[in-house]
MIMIRO-100945 format. One record per residue: residue number from 1; x, y, z of N, C-alpha, C, CB in turn. Coordinates in steps of 0.05 Angstrom, whole numbers, plus 5000, padded with zeros to 4 digits. Last residue first. Glycine has a CB too. Example, Ala and Ser with C-alpha at 12.3 -4.5 7.8 and 13.67 -1.06 7.14 Angstrom:
+-----+------+------+------+-------+-------+-------+------+------+------+-------+-------+-------+
:   k : n.xx : n.yy : n.zz : ca.xx : ca.yy : ca.zz : c.xx : c.yy : c.zz : cb.xx : cb.yy : cb.zz :
+-----+------+------+------+-------+-------+-------+------+------+------+-------+-------+-------+
:   2 : 5257 : 4955 : 5142 :  5273 :  4979 :  5143 : 5258 : 5001 : 5157 :  5282 :  4988 :  5114 :
:   1 : 5264 : 4886 : 5156 :  5246 :  4910 :  5156 : 5264 : 4934 : 5156 :  5226 :  4911 :  5181 :
+-----+------+------+------+-------+-------+-------+------+------+------+-------+-------+-------+
This chain:
+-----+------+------+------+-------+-------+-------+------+------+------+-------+-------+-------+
:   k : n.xx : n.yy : n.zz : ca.xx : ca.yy : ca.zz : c.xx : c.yy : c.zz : cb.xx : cb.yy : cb.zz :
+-----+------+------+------+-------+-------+-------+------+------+------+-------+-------+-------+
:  78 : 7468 : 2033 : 5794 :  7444 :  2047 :  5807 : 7444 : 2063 : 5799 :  7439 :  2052 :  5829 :
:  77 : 7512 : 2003 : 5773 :  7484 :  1988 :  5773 : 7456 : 2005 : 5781 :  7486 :  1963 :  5793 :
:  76 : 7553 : 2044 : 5766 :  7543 :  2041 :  5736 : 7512 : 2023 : 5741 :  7569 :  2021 :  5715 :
:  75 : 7559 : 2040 : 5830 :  7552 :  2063 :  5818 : 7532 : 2047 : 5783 :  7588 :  2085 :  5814 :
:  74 : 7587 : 1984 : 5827 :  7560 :  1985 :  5840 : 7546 : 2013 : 5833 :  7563 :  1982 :  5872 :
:  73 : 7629 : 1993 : 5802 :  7605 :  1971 :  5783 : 7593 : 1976 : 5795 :  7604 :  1940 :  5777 :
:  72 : 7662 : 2023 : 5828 :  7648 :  2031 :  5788 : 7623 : 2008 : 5793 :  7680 :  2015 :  5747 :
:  71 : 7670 : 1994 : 5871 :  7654 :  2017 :  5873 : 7642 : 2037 : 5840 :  7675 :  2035 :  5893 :
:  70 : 7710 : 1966 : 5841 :  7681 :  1945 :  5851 : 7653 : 1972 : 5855 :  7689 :  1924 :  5893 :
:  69 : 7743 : 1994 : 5822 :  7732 :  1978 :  5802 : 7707 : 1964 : 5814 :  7754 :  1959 :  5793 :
:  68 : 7764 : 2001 : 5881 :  7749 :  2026 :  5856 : 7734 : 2014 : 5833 :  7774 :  2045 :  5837 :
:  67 : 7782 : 1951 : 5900 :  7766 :  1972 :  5905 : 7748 : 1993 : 5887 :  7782 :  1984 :  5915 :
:  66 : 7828 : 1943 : 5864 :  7797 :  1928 :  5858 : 7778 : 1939 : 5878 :  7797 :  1892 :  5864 :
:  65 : 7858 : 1984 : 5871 :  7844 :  1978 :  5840 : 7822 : 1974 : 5847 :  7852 :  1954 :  5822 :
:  64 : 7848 : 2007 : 5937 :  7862 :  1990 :  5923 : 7842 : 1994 : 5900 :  7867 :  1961 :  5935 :
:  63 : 7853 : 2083 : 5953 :  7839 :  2060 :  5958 : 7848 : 2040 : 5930 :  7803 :  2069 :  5963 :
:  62 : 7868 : 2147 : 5988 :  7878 :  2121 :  5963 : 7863 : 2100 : 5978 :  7920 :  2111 :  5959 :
:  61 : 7823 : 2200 : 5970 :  7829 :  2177 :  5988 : 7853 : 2161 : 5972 :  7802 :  2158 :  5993 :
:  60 : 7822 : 2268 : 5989 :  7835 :  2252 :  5966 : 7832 : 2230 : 5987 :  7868 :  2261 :  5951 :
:  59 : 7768 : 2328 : 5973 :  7780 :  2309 :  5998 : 7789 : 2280 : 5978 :  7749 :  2301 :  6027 :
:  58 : 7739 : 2385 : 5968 :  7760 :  2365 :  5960 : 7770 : 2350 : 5981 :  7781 :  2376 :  5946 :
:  57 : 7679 : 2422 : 5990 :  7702 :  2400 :  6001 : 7722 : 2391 : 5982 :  7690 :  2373 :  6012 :
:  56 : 7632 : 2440 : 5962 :  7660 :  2460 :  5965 : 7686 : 2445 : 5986 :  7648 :  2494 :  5982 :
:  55 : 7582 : 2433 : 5930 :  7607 :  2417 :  5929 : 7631 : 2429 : 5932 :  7609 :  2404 :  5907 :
:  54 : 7514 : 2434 : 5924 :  7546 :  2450 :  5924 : 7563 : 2430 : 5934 :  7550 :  2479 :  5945 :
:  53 : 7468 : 2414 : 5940 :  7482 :  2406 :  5920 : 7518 : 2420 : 5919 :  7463 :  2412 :  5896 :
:  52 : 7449 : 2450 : 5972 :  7459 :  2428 :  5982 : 7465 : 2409 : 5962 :  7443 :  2418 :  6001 :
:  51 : 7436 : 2495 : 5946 :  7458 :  2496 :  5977 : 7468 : 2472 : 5978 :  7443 :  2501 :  6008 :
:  50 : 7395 : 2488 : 5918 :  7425 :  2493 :  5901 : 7447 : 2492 : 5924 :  7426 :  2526 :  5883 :
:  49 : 7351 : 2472 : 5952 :  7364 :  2458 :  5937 : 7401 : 2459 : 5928 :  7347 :  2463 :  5917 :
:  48 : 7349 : 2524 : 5967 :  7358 :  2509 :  5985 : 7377 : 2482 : 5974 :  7334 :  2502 :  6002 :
:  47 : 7337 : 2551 : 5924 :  7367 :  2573 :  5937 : 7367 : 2546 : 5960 :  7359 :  2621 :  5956 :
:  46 : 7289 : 2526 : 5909 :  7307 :  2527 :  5889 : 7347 : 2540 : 5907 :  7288 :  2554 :  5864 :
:  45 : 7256 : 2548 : 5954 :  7268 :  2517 :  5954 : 7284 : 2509 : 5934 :  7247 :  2496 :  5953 :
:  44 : 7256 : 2605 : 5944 :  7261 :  2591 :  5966 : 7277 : 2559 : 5958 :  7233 :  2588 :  5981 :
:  43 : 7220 : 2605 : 5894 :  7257 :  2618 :  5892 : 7274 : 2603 : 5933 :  7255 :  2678 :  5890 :
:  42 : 7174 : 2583 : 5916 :  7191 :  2571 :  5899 : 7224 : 2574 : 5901 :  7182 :  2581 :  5875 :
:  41 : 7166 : 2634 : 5958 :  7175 :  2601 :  5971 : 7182 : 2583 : 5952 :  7150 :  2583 :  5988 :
:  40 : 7163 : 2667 : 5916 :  7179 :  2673 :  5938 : 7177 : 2640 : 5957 :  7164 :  2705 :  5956 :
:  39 : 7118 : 2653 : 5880 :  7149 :  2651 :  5872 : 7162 : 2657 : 5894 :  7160 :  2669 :  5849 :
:  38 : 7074 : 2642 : 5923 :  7081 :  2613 :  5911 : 7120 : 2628 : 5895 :  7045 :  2600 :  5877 :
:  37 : 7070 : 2698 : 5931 :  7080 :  2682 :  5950 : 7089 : 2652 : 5946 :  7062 :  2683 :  5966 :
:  36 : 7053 : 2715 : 5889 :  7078 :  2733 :  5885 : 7082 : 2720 : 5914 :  7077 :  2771 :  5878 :
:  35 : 7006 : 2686 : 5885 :  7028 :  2676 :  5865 : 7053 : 2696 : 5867 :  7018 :  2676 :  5834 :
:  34 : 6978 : 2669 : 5936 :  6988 :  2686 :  5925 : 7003 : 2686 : 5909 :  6994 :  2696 :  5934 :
:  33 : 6955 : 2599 : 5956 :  6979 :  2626 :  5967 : 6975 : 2638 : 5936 :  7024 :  2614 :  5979 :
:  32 : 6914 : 2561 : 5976 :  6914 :  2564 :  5953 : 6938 : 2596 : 5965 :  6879 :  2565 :  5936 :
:  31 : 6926 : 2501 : 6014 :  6909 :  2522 :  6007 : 6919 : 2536 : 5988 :  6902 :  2538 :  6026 :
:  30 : 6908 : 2431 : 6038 :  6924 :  2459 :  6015 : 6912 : 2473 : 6017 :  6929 :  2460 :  5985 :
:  29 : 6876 : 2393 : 6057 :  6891 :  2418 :  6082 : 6902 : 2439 : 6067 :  6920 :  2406 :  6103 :
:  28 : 6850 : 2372 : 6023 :  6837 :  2394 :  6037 : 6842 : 2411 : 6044 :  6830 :  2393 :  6051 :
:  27 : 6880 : 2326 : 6005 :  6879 :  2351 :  5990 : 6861 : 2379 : 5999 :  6870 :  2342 :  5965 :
:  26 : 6868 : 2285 : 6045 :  6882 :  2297 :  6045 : 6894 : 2325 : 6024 :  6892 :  2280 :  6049 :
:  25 : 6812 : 2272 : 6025 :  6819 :  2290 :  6047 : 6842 : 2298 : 6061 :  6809 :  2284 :  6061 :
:  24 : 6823 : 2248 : 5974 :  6816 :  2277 :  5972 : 6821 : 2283 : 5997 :  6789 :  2284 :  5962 :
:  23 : 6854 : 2208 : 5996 :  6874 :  2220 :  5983 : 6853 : 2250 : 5982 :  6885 :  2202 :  5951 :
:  22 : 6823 : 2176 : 6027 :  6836 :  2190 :  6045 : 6860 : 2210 : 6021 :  6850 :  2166 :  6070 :
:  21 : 6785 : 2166 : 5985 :  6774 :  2176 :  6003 : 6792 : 2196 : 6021 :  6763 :  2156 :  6015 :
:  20 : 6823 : 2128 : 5954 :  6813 :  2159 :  5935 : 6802 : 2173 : 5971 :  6772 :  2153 :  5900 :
:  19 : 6818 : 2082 : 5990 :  6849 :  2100 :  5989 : 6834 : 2125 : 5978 :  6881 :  2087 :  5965 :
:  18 : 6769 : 2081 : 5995 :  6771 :  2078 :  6018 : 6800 : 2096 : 6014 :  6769 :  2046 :  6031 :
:  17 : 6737 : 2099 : 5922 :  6743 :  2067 :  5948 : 6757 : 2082 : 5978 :  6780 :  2036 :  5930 :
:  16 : 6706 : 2130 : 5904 :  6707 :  2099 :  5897 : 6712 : 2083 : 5908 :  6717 :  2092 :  5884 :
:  15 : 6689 : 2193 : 5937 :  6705 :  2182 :  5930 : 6695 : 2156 : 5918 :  6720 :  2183 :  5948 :
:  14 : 6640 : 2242 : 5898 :  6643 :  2220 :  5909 : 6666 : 2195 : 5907 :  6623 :  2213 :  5904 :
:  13 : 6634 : 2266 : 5851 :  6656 :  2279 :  5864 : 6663 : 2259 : 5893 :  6646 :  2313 :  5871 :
:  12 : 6588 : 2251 : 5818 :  6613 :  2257 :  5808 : 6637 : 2249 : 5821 :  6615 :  2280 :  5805 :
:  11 : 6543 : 2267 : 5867 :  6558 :  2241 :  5864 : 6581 : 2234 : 5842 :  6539 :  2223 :  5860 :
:  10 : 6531 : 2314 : 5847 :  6552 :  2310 :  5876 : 6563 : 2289 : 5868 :  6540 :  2304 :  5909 :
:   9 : 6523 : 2345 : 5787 :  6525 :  2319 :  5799 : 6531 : 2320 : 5830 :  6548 :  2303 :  5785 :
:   8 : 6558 : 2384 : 5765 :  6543 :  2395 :  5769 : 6532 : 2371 : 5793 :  6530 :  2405 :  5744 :
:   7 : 6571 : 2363 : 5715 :  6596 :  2364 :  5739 : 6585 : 2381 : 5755 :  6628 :  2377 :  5731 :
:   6 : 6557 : 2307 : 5685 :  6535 :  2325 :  5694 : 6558 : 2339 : 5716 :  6502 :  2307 :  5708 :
:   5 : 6574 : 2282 : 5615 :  6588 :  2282 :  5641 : 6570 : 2311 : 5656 :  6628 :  2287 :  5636 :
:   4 : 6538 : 2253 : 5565 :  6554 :  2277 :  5573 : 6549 : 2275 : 5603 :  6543 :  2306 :  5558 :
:   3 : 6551 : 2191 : 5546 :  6530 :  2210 :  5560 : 6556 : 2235 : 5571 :  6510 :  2189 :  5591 :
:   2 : 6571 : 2167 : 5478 :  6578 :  2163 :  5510 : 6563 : 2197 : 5518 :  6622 :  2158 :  5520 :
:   1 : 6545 : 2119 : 5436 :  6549 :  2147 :  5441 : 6553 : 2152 : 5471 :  6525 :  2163 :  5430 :
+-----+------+------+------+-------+-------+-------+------+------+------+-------+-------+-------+
């Protein structure tokens, strides 16, 4: 029968090793924003994102068969 969990405890909350240690203290520096400020810096990084995906250049190269055929195979490997 497994012991009910005390979250109440400190030692719960005690890092395990040396990386957990520097991962909670790095979860310190967050802080907690306004959810009508979390969607205004969301809708932010969504209008940055979409910026830099756009694709408003056309630009034509000629490059040989086996050129293109080598640049297929390295695309289809990654």
């Amino acid at each position: 029968m497994k012991k009910a969990r005390d979250y109440n405890d400190p030692k719960m909350f005690e890092p395990i090793d040396k990386e957990e240690a520097q991962i909670m203290a790095e979860l310190e520096q967050y802080v907690s924003v306004s959810k009508k400020e979390f969607e205004r810096i969301n809708q932010e990084f969504k209008t940055a994102a979409k910026n830099t995906l756009k694709k408003t250049t056309r630009t034509n190269i000629r490059i040989s068969q086996a050129d293109l055929e080598g640049l297929k195979l390295i695309a289809a490997q990654e």
